[in-house]
C-alpha positions in Angstrom: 44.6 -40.4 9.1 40.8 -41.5 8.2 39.5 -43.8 6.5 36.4 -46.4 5.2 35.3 -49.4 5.7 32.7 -50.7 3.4 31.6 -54.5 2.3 32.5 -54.8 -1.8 29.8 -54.6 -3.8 28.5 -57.2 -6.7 30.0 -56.9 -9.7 27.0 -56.0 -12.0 29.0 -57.5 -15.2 28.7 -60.7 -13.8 26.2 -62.9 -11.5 28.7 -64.4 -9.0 29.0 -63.9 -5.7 32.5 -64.7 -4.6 34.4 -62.5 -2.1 31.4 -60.7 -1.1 31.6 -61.4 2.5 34.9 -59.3 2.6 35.0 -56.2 4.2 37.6 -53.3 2.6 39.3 -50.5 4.5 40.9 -47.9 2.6 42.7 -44.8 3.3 41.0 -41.3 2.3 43.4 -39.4 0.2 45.9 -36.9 2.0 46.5 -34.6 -1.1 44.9 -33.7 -4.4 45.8 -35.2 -7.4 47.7 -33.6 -10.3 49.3 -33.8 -13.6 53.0 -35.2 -14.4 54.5 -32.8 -16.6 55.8 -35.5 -19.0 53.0 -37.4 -19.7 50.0 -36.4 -18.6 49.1 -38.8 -15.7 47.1 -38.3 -12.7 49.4 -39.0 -9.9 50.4 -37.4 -6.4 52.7 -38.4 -4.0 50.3 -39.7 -1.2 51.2 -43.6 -1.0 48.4 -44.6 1.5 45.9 -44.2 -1.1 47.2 -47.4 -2.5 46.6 -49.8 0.4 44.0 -51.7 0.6 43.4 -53.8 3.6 40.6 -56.4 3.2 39.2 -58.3 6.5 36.6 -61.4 6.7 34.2 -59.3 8.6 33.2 -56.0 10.0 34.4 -56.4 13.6 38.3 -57.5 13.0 37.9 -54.4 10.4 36.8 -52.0 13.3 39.7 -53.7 15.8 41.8 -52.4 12.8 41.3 -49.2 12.7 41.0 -48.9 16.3 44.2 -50.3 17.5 46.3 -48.2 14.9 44.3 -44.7 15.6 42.6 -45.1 12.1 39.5 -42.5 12.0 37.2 -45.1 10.4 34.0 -44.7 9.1 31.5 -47.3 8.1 29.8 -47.3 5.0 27.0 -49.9 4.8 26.2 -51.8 2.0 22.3 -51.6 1.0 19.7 -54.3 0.9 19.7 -56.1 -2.7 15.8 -55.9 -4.0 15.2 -59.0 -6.6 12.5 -58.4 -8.9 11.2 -61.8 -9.6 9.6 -62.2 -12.5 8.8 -64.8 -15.5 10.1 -64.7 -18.4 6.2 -64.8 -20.2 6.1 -61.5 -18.8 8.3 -60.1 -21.1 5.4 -61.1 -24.1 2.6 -59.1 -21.9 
């Protein structure tokens, strides 16, 4: 069983910055997914692909994994760059 562990990213639709600080672990999937007959739907029968475990930091996230034989990887998040500017500088 394998899985990752990654910190959620901003939302870009919005400027808050609630629940960032929240680290995610979530199972890879175990089988493809494929068609229902009836209608169309994406679907399989793998169920672990619909947990999500969330933990307030990377270490209890790691103990996680660890104590229940999870193959975890970490996926880090990358360094926000703020381009400051003015808003005059949109008349330049």
């Amino acid at each position: 069983m394998s899985a990752r562990i990654y910190q959620r990213p901003k939302n870009a639709m919005q400027s808050g910055k609630a629940l960032l600080d929240q680290w995610v672990l979530e199972f890879a999937p175990s089988e493809a997914k494929k068609p229902d007959p009836l209608m169309g739907w994406a679907g399989s029968g793998d169920m672990q692909q619909q947990v999500t475990l969330r933990f307030p930091d990377l270490e209890e996230a790691k103990a996680y994994a660890a104590r229940y034989g999870i193959d975890a990887e970490v996926h880090s998040t990358p360094p926000r760059r703020l381009k400051i500017q003015a808003y005059a500088d949109n008349f330049r």
